[in-house]
Structure formats: C-alpha cells, structure tokens
ZAMAR-379445 format. One record per atom (N, C-alpha, C): y negated, z negated, x negated; residue number from 0; chain; residue in one letter. Coordinates in steps of 0.001 Angstrom, whole numbers. Layout:
<rs>
+---------+---------+---------+-----+-------+-----+
!       v !       w !       u !   n ! chain ! res !
+---------+---------+---------+-----+-------+-----+
!       Y !       Z !       X ! NUM !     A !   a !
...
+---------+---------+---------+-----+-------+-----+
</rs>
This chain:
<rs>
+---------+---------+---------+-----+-------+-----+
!       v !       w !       u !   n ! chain ! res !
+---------+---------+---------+-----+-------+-----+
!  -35707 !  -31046 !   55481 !   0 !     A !   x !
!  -34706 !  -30171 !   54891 !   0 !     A !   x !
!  -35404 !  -29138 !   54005 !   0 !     A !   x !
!  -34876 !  -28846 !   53086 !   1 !     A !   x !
!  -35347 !  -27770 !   51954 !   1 !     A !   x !
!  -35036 !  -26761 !   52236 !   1 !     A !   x !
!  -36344 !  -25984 !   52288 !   2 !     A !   x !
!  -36070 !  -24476 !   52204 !   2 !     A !   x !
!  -35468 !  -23765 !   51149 !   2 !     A !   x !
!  -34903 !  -22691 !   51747 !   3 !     A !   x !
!  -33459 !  -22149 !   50807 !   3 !     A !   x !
!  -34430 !  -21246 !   49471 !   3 !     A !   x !
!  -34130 !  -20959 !   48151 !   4 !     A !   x !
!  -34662 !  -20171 !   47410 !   4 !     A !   x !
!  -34142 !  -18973 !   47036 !   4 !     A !   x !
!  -32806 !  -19199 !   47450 !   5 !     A !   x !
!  -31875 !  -17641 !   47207 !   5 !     A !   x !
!  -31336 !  -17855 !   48319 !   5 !     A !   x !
!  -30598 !  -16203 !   48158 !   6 !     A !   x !
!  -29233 !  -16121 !   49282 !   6 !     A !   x !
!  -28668 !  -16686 !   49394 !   6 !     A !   x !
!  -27738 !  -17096 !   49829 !   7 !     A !   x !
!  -26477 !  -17896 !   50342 !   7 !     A !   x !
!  -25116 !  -16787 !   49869 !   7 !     A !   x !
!  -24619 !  -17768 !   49014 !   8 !     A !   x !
!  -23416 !  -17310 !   48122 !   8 !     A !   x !
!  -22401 !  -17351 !   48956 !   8 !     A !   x !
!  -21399 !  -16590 !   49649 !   9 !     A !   x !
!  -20670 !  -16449 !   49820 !   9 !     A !   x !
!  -18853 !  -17016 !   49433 !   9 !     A !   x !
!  -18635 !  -18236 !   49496 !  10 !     A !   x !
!  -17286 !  -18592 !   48297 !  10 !     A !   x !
!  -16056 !  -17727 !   48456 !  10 !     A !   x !
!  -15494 !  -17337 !   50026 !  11 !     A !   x !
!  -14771 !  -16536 !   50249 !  11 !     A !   x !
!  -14406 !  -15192 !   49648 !  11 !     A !   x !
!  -15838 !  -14548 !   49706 !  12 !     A !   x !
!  -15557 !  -13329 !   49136 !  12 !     A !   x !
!  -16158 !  -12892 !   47578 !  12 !     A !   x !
!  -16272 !  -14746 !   46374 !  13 !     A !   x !
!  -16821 !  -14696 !   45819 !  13 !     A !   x !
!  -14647 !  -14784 !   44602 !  13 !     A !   x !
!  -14019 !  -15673 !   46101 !  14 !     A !   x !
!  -12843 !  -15687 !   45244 !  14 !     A !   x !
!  -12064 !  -14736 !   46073 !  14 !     A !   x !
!  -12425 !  -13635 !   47041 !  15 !     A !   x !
!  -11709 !  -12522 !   46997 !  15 !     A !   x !
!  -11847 !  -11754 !   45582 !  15 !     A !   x !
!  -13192 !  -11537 !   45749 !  16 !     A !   x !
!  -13670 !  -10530 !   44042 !  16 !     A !   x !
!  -12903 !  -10583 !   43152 !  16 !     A !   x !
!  -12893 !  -12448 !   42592 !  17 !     A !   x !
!  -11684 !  -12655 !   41532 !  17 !     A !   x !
!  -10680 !  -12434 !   41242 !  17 !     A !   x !
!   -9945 !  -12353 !   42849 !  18 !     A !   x !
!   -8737 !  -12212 !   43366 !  18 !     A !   x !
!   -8050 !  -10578 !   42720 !  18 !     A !   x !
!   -8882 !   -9704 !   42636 !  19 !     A !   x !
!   -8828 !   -8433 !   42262 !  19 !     A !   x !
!   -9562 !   -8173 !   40998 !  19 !     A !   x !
!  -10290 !   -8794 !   40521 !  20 !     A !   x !
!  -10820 !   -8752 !   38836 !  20 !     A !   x !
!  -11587 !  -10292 !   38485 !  20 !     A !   x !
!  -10633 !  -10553 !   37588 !  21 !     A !   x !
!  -11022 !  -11639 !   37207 !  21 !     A !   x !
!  -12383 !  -11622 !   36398 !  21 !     A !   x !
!  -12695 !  -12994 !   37300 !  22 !     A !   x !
!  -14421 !  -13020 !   36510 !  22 !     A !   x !
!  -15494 !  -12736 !   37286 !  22 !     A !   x !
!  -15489 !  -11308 !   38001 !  23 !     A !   x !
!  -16677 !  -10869 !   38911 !  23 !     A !   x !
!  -17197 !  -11920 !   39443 !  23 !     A !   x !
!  -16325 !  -12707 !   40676 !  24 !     A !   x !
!  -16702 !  -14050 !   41658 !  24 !     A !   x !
!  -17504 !  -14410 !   41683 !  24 !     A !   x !
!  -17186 !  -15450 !   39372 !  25 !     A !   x !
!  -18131 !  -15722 !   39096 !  25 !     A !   x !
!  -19521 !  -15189 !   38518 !  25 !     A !   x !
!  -19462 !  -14013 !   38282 !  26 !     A !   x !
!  -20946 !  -13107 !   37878 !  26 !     A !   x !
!  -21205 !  -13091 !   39023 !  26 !     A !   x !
!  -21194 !  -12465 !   39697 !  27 !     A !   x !
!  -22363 !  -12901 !   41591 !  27 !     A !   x !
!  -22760 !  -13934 !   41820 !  27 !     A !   x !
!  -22335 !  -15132 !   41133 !  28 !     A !   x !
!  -22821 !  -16097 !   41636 !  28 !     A !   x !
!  -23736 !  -16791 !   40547 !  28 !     A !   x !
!  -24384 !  -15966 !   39409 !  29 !     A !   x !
!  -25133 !  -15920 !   38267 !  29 !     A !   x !
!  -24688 !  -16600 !   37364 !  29 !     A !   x !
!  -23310 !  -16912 !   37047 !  30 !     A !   x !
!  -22427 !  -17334 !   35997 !  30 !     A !   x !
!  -21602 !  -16053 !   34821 !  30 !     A !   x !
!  -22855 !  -15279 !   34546 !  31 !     A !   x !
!  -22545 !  -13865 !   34399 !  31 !     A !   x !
!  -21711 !  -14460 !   33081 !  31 !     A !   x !
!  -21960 !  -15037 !   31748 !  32 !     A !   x !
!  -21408 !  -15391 !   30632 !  32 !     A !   x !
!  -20064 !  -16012 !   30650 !  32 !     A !   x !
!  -20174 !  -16824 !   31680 !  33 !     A !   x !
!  -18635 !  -17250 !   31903 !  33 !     A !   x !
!  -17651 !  -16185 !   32526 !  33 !     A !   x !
!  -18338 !  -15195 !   33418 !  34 !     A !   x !
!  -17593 !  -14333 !   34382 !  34 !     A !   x !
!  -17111 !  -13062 !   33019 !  34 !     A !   x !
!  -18556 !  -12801 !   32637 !  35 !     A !   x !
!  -17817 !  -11816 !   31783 !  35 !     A !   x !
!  -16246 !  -12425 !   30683 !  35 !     A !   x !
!  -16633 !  -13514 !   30158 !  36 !     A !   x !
!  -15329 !  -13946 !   29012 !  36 !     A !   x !
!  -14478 !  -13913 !   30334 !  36 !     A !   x !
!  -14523 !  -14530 !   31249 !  37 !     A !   x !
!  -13111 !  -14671 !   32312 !  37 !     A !   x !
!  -12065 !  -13431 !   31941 !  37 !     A !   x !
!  -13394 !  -12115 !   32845 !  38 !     A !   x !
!  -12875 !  -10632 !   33184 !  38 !     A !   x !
!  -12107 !  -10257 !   31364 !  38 !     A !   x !
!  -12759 !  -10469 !   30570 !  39 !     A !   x !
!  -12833 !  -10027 !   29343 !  39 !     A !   x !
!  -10954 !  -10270 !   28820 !  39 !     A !   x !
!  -11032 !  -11683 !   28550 !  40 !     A !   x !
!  -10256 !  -12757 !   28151 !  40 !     A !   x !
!   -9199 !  -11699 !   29139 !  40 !     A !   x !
!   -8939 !  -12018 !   30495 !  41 !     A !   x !
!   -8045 !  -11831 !   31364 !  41 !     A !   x !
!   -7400 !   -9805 !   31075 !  41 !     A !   x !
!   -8414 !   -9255 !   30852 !  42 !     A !   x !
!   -7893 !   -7991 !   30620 !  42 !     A !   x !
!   -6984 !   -8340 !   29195 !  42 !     A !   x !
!   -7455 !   -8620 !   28091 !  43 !     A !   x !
!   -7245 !   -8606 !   26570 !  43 !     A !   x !
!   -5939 !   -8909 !   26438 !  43 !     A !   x !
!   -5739 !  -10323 !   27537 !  44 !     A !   x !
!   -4410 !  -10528 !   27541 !  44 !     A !   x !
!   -3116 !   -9779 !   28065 !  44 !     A !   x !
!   -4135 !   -9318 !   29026 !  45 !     A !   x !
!   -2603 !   -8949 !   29902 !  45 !     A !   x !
!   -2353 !   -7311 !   28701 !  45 !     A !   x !
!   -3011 !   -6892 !   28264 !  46 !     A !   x !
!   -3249 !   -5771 !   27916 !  46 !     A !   x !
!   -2128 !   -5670 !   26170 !  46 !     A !   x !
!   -2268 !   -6888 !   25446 !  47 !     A !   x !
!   -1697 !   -7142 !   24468 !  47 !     A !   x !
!    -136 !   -7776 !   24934 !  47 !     A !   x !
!    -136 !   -8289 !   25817 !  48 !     A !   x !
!    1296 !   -8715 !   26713 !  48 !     A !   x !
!    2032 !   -8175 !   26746 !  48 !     A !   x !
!    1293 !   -7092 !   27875 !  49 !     A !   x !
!    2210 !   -5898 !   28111 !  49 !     A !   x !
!    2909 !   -4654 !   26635 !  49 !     A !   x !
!    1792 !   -4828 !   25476 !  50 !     A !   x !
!    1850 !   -3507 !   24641 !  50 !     A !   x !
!    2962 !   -4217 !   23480 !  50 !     A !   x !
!    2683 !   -5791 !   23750 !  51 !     A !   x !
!    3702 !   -6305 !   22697 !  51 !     A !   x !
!    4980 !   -7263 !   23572 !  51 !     A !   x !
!    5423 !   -6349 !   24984 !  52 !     A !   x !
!    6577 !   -7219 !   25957 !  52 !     A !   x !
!    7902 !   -7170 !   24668 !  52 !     A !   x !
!    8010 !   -6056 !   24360 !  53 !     A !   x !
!    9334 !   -5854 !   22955 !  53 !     A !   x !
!    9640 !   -7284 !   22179 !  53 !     A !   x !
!    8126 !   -7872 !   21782 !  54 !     A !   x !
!    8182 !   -8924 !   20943 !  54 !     A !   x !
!    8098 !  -10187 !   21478 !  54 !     A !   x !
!    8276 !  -11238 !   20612 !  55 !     A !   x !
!    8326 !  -12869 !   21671 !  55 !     A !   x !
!    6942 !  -12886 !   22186 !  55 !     A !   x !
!    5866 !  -12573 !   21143 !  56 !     A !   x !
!    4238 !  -13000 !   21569 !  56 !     A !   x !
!    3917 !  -12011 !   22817 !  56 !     A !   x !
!    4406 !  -11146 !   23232 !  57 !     A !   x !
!    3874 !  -10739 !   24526 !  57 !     A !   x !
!    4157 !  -11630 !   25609 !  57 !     A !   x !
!    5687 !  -12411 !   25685 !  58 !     A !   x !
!    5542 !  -12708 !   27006 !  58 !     A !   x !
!    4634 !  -13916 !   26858 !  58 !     A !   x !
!    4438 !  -14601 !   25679 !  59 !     A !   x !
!    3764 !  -15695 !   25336 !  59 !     A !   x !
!    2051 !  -15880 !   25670 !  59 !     A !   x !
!    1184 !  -14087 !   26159 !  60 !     A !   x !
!     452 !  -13989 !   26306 !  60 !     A !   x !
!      31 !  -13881 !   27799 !  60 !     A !   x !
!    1199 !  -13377 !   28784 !  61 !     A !   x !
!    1323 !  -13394 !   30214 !  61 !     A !   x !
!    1048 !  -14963 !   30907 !  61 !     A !   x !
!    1600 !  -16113 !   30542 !  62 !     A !   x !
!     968 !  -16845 !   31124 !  62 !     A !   x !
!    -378 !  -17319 !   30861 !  62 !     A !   x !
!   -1059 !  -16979 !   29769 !  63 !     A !   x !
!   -2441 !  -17023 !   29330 !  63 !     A !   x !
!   -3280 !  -16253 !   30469 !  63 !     A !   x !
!   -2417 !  -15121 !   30345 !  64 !     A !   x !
!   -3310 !  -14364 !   31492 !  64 !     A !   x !
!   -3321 !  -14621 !   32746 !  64 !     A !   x !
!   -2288 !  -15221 !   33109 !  65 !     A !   x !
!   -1956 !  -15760 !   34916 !  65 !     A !   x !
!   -2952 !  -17029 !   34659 !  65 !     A !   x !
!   -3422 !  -17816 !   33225 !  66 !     A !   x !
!   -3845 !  -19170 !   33655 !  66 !     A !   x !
!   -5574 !  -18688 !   33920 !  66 !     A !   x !
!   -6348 !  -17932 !   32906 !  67 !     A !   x !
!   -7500 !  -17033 !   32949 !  67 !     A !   x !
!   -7878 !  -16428 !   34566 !  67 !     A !   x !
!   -6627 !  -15961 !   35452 !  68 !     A !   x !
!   -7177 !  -15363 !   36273 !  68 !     A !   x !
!   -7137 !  -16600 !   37459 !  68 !     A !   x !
!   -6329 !  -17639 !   37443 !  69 !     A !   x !
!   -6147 !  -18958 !   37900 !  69 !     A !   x !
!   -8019 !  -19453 !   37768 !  69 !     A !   x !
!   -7788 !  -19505 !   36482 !  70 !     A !   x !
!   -9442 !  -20476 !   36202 !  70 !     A !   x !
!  -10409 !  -19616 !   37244 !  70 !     A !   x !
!  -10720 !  -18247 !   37473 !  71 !     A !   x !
!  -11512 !  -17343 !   37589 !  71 !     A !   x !
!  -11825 !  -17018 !   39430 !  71 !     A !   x !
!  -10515 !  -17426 !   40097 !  72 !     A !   x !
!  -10763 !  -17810 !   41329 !  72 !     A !   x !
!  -11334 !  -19209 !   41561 !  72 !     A !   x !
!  -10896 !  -20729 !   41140 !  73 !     A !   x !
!  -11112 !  -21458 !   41018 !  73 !     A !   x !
!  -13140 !  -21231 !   41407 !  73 !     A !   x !
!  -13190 !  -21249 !   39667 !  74 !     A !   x !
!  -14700 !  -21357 !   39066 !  74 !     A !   x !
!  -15335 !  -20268 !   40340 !  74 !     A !   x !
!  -15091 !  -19099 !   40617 !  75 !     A !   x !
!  -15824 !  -18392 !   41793 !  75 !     A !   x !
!  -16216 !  -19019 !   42681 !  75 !     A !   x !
!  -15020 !  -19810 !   43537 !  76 !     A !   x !
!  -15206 !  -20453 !   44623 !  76 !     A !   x !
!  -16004 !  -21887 !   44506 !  76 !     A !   x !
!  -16293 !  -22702 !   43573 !  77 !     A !   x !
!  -17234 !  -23411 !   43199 !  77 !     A !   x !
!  -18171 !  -23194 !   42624 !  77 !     A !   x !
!  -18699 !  -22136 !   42154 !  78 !     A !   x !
!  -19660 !  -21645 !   41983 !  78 !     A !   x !
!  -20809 !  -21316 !   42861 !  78 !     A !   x !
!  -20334 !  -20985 !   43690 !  79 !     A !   x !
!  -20487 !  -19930 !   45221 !  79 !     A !   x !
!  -21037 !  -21177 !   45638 !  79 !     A !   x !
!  -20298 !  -22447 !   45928 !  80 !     A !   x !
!  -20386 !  -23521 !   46998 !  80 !     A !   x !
!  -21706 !  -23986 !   46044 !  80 !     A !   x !
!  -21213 !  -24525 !   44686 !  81 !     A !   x !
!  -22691 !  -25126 !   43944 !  81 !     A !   x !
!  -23987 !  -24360 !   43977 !  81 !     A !   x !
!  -24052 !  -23083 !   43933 !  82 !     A !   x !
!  -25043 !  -22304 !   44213 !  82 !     A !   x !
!  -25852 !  -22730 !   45463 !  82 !     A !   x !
!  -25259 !  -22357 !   46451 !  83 !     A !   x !
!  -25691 !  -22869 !   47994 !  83 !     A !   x !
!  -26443 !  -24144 !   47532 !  83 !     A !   x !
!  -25654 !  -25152 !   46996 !  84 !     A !   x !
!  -26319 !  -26526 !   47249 !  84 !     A !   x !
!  -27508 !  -26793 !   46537 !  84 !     A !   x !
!  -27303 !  -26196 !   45066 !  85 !     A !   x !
!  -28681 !  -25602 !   44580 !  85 !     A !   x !
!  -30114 !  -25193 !   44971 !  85 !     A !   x !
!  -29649 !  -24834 !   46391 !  86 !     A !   x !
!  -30485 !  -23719 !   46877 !  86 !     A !   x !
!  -31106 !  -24035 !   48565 !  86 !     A !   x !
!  -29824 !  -25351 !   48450 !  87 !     A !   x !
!  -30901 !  -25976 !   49914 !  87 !     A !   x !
!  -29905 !  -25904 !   51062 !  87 !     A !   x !
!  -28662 !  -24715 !   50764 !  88 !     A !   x !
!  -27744 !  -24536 !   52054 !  88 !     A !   x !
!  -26743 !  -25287 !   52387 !  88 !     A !   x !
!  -26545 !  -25962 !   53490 !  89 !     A !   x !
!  -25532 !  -26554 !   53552 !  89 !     A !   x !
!  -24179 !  -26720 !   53374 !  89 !     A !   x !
!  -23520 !  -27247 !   52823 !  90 !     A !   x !
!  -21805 !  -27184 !   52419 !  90 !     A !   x !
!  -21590 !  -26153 !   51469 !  90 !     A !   x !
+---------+---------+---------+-----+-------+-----+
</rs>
C-alpha cells in the first residue's frame, strides 16, 4: 500500500464549503482556478440577476447562477474524493 503524500481531503466538508460559497470546496482541494471562476461566475450572476430582476435578462441569469453553484458542490465533492486517491487514501 502507498504511503499517503498529503492530507486527506475531506469531501463532506469540502461540499459543505460550497454549500455556503460557491467554489471554496473546490480551492481546498487545490483546484484553486476552477474554484475561483466557480465563486467568481456564481457571485457575478446572482449579482446582475438580482440588479436587473425589473428586466427579462435578470431572471434569465438566476438559473445560471443556481446551475454554477450546482456544478461547485458537485466538482468539491469529487475533487476531495480524487485527491485522496491521488494521494494513496482509500475511497
């Protein structure tokens, strides 16, 4: 059996993180480039959504943002798990 080279990633509390800011999950789990566009992407939207709800393109931007923070738990929690396996830990 292979000895481990990093910590042991956590998936649980890698897609709690997400769960509350999209993206982080995956930056802990050294997917910092993807995590940042996640967090990035996921604010931008909801942020232009909300400032343009008056007009059709806001609500048009809300499910963009529900799908961004969707991807962002996802990718955390496999991240987390691929890391581990990376790294020698089991499951």
């Amino acid at each position: 059996m292979p000895v481990p080279r990093a910590a042991r990633k956590e998936p649980a509390i890698s897609l709690l993180l997400s769960f509350f800011f999209p993206g982080v999950g995956s930056m802990i789990n050294g997917d910092t480039g993807k995590g940042v566009g996640i967090l990035l992407g996921s604010f931008a939207t909801l942020f232009f959504g909300f400032l343009l709800t008056f007009v059709i393109v806001g609500f048009l931007l809300l499910p963009v943002a529900f799908g961004l923070w969707i991807w962002g738990l996802i990718d955390a929690y496999q991240g987390a798990v691929k890391a581990n396996q990376r790294n020698g830990y089991p499951g």
